[in-house]
PyMOL Python script that loads the backbone (N, CA, C, O; Angstrom):
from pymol import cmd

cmd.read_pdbstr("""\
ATOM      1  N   UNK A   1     -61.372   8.458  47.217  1.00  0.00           N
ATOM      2  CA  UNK A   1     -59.993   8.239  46.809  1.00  0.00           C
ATOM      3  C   UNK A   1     -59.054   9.172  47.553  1.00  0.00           C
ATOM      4  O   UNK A   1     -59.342  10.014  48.404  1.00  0.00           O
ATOM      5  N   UNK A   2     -58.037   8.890  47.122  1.00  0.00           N
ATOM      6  CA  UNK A   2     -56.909  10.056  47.751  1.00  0.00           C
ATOM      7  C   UNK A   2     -56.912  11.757  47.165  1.00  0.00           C
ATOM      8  O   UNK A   2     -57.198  11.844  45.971  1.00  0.00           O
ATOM      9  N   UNK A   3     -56.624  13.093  47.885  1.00  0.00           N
ATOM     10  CA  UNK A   3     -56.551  13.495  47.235  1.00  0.00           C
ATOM     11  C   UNK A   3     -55.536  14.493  47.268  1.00  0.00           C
ATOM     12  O   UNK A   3     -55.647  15.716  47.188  1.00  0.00           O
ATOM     13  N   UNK A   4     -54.368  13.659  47.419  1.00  0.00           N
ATOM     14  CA  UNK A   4     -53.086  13.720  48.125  1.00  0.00           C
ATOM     15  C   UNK A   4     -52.503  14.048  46.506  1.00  0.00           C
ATOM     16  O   UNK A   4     -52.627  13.236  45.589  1.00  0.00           O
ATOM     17  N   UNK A   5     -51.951  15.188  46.386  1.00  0.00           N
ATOM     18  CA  UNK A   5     -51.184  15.225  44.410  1.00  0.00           C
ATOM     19  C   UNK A   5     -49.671  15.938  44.813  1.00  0.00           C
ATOM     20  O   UNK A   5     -49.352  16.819  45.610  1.00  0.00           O
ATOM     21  N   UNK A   6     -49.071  15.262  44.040  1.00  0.00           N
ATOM     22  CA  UNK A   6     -47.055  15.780  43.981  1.00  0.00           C
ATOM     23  C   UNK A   6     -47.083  17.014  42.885  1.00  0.00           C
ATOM     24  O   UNK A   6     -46.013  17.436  42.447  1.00  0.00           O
ATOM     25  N   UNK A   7     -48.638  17.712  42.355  1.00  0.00           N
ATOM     26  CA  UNK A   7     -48.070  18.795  41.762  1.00  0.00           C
ATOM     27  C   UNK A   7     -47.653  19.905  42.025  1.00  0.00           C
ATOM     28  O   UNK A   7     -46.844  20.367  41.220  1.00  0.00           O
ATOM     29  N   UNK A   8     -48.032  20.755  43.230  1.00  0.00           N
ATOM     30  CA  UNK A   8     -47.333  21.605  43.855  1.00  0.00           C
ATOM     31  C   UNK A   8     -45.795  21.385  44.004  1.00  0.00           C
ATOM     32  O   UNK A   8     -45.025  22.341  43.898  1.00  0.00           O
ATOM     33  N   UNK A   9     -45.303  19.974  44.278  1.00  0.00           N
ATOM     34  CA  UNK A   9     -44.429  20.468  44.682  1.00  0.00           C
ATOM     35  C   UNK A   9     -43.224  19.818  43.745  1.00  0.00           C
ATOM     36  O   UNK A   9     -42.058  19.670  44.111  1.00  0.00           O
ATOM     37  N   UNK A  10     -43.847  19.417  42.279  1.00  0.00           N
ATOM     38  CA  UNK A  10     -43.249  19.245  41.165  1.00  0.00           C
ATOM     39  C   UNK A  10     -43.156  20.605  40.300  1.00  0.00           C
ATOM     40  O   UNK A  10     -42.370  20.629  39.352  1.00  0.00           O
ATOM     41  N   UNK A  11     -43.796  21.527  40.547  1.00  0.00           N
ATOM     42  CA  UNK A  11     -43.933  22.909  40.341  1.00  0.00           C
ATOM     43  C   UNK A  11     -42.601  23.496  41.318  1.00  0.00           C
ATOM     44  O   UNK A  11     -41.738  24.112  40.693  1.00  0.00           O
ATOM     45  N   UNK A  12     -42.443  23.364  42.509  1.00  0.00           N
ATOM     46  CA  UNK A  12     -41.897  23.575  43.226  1.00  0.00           C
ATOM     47  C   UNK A  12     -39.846  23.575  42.625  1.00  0.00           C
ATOM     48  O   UNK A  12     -39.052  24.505  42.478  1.00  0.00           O
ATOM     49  N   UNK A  13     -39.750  22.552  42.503  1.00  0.00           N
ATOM     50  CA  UNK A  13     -38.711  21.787  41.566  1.00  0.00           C
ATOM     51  C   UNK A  13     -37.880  22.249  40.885  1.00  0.00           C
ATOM     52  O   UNK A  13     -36.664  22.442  40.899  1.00  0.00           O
ATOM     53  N   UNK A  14     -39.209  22.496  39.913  1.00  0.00           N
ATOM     54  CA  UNK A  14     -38.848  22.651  38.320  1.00  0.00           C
ATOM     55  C   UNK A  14     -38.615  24.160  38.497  1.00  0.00           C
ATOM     56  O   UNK A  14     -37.792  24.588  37.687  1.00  0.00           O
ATOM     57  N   UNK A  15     -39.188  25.213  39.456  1.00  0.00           N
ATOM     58  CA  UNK A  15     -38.683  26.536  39.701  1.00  0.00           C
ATOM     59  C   UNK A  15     -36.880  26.609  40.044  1.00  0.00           C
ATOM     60  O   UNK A  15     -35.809  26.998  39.578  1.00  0.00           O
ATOM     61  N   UNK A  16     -37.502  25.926  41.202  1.00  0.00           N
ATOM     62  CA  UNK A  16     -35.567  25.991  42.016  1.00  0.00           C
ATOM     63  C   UNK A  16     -34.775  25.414  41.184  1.00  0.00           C
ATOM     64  O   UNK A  16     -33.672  25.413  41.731  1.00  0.00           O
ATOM     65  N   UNK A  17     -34.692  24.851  40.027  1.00  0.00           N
ATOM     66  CA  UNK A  17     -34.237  23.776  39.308  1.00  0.00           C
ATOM     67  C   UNK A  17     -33.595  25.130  38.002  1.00  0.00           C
ATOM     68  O   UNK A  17     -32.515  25.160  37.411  1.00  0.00           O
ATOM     69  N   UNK A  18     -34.715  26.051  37.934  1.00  0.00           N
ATOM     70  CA  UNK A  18     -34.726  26.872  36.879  1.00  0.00           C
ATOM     71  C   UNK A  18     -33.395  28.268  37.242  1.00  0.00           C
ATOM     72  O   UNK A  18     -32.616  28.972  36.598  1.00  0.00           O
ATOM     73  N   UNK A  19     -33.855  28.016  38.848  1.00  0.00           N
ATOM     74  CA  UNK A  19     -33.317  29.090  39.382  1.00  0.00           C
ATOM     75  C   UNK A  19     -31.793  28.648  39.000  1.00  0.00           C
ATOM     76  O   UNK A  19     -31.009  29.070  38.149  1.00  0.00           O
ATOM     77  N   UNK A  20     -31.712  27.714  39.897  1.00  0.00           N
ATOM     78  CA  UNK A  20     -30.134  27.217  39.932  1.00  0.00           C
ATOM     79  C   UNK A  20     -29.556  27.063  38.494  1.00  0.00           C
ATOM     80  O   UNK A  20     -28.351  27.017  38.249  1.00  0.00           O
ATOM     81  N   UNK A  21     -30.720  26.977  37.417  1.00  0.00           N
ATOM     82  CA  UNK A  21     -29.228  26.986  36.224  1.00  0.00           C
ATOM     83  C   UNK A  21     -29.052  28.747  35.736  1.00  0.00           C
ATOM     84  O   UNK A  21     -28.062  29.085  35.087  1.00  0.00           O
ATOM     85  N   UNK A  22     -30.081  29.722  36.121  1.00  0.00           N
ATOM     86  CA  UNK A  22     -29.683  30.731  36.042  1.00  0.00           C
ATOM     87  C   UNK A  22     -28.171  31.246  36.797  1.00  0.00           C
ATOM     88  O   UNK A  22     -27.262  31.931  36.327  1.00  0.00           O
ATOM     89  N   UNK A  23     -28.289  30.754  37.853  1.00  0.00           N
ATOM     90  CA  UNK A  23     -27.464  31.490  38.793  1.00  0.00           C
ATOM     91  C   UNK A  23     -26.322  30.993  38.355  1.00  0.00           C
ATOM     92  O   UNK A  23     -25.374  31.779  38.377  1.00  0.00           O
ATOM     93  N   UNK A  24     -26.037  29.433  37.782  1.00  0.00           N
ATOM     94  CA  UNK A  24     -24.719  28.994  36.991  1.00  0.00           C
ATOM     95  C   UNK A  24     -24.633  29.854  36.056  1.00  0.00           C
ATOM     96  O   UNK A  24     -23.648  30.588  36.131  1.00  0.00           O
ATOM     97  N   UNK A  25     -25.506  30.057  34.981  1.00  0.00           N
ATOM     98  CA  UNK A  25     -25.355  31.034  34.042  1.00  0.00           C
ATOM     99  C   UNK A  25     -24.849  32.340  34.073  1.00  0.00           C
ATOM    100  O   UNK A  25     -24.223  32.855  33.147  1.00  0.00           O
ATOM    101  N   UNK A  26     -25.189  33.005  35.403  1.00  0.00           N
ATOM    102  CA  UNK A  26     -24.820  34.250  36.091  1.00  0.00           C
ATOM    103  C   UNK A  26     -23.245  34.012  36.160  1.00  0.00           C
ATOM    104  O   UNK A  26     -22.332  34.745  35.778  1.00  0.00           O
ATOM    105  N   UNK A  27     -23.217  32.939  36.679  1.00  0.00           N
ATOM    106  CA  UNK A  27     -21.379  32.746  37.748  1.00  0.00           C
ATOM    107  C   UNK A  27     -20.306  32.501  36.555  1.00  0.00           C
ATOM    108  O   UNK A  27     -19.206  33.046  36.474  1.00  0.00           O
ATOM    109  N   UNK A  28     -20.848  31.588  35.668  1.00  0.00           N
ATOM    110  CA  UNK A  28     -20.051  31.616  34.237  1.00  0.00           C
ATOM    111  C   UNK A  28     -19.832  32.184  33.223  1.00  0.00           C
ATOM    112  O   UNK A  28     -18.733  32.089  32.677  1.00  0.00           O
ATOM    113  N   UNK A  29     -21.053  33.082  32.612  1.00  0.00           N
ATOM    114  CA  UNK A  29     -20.680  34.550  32.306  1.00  0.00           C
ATOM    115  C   UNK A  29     -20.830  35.538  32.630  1.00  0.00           C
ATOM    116  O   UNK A  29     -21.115  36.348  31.748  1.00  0.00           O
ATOM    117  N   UNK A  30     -20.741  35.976  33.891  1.00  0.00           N
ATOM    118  CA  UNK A  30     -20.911  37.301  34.844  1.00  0.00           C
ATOM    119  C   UNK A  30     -19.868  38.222  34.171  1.00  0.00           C
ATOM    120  O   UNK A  30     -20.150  39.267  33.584  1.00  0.00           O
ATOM    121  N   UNK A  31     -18.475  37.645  34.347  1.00  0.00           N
ATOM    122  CA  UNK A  31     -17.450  38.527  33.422  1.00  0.00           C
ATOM    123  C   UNK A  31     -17.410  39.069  32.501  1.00  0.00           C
ATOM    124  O   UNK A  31     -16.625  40.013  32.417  1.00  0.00           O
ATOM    125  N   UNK A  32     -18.245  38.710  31.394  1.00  0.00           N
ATOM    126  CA  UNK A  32     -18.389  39.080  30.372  1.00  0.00           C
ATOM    127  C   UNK A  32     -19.136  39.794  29.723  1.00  0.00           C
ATOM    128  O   UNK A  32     -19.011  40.247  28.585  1.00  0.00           O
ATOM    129  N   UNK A  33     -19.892  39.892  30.428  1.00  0.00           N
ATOM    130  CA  UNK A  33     -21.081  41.183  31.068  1.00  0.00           C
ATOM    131  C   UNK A  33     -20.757  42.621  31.177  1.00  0.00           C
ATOM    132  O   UNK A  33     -20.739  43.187  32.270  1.00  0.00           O
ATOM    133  N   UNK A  34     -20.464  43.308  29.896  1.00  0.00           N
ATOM    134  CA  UNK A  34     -20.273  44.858  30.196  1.00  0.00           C
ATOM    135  C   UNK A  34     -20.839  45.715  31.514  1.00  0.00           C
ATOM    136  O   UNK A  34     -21.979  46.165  31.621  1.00  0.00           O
ATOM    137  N   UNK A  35     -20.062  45.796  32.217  1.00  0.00           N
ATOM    138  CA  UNK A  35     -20.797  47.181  33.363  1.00  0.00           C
ATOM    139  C   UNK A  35     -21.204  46.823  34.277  1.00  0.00           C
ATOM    140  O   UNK A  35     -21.374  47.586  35.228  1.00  0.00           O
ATOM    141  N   UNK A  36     -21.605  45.125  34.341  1.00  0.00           N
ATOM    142  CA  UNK A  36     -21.907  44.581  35.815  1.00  0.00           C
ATOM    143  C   UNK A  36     -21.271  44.650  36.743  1.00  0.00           C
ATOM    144  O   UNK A  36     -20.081  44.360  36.627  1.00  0.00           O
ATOM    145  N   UNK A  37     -21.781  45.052  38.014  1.00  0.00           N
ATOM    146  CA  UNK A  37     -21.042  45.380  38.837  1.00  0.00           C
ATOM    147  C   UNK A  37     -19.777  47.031  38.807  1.00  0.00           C
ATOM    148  O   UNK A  37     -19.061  47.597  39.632  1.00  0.00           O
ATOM    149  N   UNK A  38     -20.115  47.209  37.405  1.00  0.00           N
ATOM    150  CA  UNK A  38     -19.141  48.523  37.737  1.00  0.00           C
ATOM    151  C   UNK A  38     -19.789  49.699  37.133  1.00  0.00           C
ATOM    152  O   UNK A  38     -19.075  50.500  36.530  1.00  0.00           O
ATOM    153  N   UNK A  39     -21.119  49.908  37.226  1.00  0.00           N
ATOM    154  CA  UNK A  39     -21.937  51.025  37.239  1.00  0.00           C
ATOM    155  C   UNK A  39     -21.654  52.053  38.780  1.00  0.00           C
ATOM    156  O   UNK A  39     -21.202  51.917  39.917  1.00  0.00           O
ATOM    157  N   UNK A  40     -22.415  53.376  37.675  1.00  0.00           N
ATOM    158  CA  UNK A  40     -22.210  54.144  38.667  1.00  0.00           C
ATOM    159  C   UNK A  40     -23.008  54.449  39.758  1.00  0.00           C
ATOM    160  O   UNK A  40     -24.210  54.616  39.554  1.00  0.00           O
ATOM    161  N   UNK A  41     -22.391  54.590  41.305  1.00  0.00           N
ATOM    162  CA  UNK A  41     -23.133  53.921  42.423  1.00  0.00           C
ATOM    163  C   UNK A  41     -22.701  52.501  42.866  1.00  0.00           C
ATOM    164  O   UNK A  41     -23.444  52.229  43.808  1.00  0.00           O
ATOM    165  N   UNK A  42     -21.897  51.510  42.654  1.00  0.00           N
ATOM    166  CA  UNK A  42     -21.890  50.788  42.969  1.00  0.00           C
ATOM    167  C   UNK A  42     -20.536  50.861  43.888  1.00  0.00           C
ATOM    168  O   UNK A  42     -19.560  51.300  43.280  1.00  0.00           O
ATOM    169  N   UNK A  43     -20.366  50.576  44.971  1.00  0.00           N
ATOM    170  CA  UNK A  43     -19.373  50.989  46.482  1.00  0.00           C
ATOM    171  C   UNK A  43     -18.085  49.926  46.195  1.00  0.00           C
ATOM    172  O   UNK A  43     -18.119  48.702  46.323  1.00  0.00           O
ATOM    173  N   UNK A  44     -17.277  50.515  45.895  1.00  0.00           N
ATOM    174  CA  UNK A  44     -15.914  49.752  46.336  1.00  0.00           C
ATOM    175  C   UNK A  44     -15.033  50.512  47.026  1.00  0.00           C
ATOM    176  O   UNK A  44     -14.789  51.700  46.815  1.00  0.00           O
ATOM    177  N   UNK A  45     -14.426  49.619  48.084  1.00  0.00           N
ATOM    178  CA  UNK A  45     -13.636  50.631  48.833  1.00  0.00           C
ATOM    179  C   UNK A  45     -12.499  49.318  49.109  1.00  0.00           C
ATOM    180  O   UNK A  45     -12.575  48.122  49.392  1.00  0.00           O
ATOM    181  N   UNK A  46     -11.345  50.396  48.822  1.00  0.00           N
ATOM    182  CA  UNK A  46     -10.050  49.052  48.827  1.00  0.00           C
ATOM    183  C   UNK A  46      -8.558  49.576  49.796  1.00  0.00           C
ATOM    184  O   UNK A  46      -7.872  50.587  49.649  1.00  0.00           O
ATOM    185  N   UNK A  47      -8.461  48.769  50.507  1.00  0.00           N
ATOM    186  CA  UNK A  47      -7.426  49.332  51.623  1.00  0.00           C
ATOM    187  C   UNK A  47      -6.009  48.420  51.261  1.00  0.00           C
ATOM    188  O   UNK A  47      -6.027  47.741  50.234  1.00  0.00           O
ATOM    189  N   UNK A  48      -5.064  48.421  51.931  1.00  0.00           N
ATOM    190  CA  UNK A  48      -3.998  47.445  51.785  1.00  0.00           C
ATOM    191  C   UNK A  48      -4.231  45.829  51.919  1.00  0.00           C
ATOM    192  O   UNK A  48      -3.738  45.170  51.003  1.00  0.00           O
ATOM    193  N   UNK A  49      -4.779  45.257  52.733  1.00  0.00           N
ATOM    194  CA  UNK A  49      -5.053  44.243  52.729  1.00  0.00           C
ATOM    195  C   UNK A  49      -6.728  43.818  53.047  1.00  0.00           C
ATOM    196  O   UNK A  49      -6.907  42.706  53.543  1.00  0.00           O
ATOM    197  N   UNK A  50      -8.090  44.793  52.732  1.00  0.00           N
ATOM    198  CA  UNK A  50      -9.095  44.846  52.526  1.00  0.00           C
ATOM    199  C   UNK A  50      -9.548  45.485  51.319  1.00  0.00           C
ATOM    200  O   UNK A  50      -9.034  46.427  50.716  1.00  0.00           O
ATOM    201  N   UNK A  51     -10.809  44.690  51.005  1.00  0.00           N
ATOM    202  CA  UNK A  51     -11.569  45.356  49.776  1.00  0.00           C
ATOM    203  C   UNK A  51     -12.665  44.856  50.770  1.00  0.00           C
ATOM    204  O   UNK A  51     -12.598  44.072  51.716  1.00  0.00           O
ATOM    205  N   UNK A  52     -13.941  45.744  50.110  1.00  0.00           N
ATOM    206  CA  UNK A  52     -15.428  46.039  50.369  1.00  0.00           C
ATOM    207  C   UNK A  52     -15.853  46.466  49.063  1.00  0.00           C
ATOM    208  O   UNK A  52     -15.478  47.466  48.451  1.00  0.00           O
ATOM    209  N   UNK A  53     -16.846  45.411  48.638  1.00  0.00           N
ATOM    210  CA  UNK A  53     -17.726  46.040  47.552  1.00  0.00           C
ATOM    211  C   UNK A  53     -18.933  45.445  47.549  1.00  0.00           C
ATOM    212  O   UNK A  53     -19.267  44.261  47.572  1.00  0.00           O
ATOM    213  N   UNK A  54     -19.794  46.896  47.505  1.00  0.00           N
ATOM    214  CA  UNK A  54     -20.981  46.516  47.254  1.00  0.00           C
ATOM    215  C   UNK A  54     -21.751  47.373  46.153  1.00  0.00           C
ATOM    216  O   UNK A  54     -21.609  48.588  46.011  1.00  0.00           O
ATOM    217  N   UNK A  55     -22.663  46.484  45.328  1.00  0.00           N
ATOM    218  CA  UNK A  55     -23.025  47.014  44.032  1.00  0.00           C
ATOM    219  C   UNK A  55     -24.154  47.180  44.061  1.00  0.00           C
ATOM    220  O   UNK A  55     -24.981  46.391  43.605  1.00  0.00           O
ATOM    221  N   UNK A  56     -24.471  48.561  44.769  1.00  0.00           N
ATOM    222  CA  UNK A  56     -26.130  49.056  44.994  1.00  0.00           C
ATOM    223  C   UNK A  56     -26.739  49.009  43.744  1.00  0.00           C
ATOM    224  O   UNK A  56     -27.780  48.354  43.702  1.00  0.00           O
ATOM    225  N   UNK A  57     -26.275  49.652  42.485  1.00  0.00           N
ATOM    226  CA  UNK A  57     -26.950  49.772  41.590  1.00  0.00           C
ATOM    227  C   UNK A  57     -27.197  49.043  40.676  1.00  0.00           C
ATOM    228  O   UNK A  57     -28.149  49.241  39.922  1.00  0.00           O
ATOM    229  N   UNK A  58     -26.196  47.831  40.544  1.00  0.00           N
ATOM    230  CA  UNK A  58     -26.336  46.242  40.243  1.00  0.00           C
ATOM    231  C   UNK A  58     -27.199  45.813  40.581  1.00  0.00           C
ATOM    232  O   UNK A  58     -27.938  45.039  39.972  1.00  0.00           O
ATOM    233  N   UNK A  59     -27.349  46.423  42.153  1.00  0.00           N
ATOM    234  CA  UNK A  59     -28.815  45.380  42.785  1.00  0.00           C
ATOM    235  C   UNK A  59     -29.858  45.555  42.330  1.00  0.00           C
ATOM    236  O   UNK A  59     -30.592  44.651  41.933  1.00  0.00           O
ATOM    237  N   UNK A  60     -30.215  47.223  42.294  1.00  0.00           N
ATOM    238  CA  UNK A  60     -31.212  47.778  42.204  1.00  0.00           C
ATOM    239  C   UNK A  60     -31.737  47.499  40.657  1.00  0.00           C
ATOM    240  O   UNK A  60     -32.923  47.336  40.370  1.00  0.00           O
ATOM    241  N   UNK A  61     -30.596  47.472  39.676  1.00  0.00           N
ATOM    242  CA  UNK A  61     -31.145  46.937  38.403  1.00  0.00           C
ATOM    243  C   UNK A  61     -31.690  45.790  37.936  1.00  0.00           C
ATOM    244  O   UNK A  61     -32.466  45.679  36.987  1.00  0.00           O
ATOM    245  N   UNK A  62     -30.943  44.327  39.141  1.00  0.00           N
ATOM    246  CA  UNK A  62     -31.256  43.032  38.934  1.00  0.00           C
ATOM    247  C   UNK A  62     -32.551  43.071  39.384  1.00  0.00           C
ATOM    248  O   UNK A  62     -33.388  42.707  38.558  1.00  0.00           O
ATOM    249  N   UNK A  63     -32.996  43.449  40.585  1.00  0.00           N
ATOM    250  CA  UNK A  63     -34.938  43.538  41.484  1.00  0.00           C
ATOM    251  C   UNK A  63     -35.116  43.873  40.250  1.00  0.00           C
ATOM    252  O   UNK A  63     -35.672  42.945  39.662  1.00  0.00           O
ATOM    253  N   UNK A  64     -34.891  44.843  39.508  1.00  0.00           N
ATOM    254  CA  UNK A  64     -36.098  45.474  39.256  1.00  0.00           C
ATOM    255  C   UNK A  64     -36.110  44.560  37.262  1.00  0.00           C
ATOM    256  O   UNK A  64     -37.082  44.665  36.515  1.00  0.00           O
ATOM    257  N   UNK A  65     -35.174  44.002  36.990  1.00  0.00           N
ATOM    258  CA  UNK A  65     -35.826  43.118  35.903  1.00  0.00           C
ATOM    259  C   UNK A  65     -36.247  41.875  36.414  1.00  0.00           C
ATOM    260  O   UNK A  65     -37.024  41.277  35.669  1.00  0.00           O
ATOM    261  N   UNK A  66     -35.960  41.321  37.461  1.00  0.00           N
ATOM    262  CA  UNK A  66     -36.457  39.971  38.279  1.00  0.00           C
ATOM    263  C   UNK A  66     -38.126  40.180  38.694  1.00  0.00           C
ATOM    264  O   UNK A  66     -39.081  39.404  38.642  1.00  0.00           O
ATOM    265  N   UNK A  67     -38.006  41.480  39.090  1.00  0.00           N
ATOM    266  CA  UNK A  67     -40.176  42.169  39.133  1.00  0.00           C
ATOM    267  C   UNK A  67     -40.529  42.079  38.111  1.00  0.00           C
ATOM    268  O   UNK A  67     -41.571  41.426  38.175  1.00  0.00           O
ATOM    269  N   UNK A  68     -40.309  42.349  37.051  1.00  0.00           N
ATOM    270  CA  UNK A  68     -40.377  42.151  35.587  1.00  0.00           C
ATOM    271  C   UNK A  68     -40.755  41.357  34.473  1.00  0.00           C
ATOM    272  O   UNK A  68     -41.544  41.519  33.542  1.00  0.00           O
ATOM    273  N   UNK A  69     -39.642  40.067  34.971  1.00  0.00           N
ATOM    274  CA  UNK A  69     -39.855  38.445  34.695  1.00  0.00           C
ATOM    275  C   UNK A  69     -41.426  37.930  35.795  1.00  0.00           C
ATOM    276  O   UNK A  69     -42.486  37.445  35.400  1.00  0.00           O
ATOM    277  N   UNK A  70     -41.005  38.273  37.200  1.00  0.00           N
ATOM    278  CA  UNK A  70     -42.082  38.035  37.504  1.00  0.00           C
ATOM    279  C   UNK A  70     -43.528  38.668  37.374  1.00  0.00           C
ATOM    280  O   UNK A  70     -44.498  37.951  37.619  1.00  0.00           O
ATOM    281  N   UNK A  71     -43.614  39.321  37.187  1.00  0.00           N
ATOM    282  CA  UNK A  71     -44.824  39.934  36.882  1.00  0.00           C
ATOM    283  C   UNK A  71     -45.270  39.471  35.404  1.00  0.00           C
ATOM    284  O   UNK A  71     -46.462  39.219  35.227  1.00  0.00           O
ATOM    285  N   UNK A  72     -44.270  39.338  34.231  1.00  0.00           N
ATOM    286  CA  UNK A  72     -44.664  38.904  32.722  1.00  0.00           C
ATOM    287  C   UNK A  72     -45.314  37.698  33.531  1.00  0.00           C
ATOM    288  O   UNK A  72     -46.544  37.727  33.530  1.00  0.00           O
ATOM    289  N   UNK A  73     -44.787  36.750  34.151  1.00  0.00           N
ATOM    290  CA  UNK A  73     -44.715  35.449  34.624  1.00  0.00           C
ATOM    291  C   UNK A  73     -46.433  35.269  34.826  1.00  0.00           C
ATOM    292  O   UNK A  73     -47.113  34.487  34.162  1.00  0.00           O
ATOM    293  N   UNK A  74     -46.877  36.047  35.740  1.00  0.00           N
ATOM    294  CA  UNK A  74     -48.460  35.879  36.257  1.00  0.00           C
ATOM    295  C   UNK A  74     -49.307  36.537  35.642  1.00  0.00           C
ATOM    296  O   UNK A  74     -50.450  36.592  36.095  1.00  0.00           O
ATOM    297  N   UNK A  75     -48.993  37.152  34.547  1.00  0.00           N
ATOM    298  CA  UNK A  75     -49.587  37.447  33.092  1.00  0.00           C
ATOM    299  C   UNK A  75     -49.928  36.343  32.459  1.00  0.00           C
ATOM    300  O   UNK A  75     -50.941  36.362  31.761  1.00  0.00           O
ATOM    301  N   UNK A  76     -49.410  35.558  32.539  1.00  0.00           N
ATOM    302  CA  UNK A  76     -49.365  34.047  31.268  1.00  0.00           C
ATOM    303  C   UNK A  76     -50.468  33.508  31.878  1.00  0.00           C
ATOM    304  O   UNK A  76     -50.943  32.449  31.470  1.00  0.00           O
TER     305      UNK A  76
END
""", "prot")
cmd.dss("prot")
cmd.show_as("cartoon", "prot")
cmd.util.cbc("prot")
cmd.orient("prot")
């Protein structure tokens, strides 16, 4: 018979699928989010007609509960 299967990449899917409603979730209540983005360590620098910001310690907090999720993840 065949042994050709769409579950990999129905697995595949249903991840990116998962991802993308997080990241809506992120974009729609990001604001409302005490301290995101304005912890200490995180770089803003604002000129007359430039801003630069970058939120090292935002980052460093998101990796490190995203290692987290993933790692509970391959526990199961």
């Amino acid at each position: 018979m065949n042994d050709f299967s769409l579950e990999p990449l129905g697995k595949i899917l249903v991840f990116i699928g998962l991802f993308l409603v997080v990241i809506g979730v992120i974009i729609l209540f990001g604001s409302k989010i005490p301290y995101i983005g304005r912890l200490p360590g995180d770089i803003i620098i604002q000129r007359k007609n430039f801003t630069f910001y970058f939120p090292i310690t935002t980052l460093i907090l998101l990796n490190l509960l995203l290692l987290l999720i993933s790692w509970l993840l391959r526990k199961l």
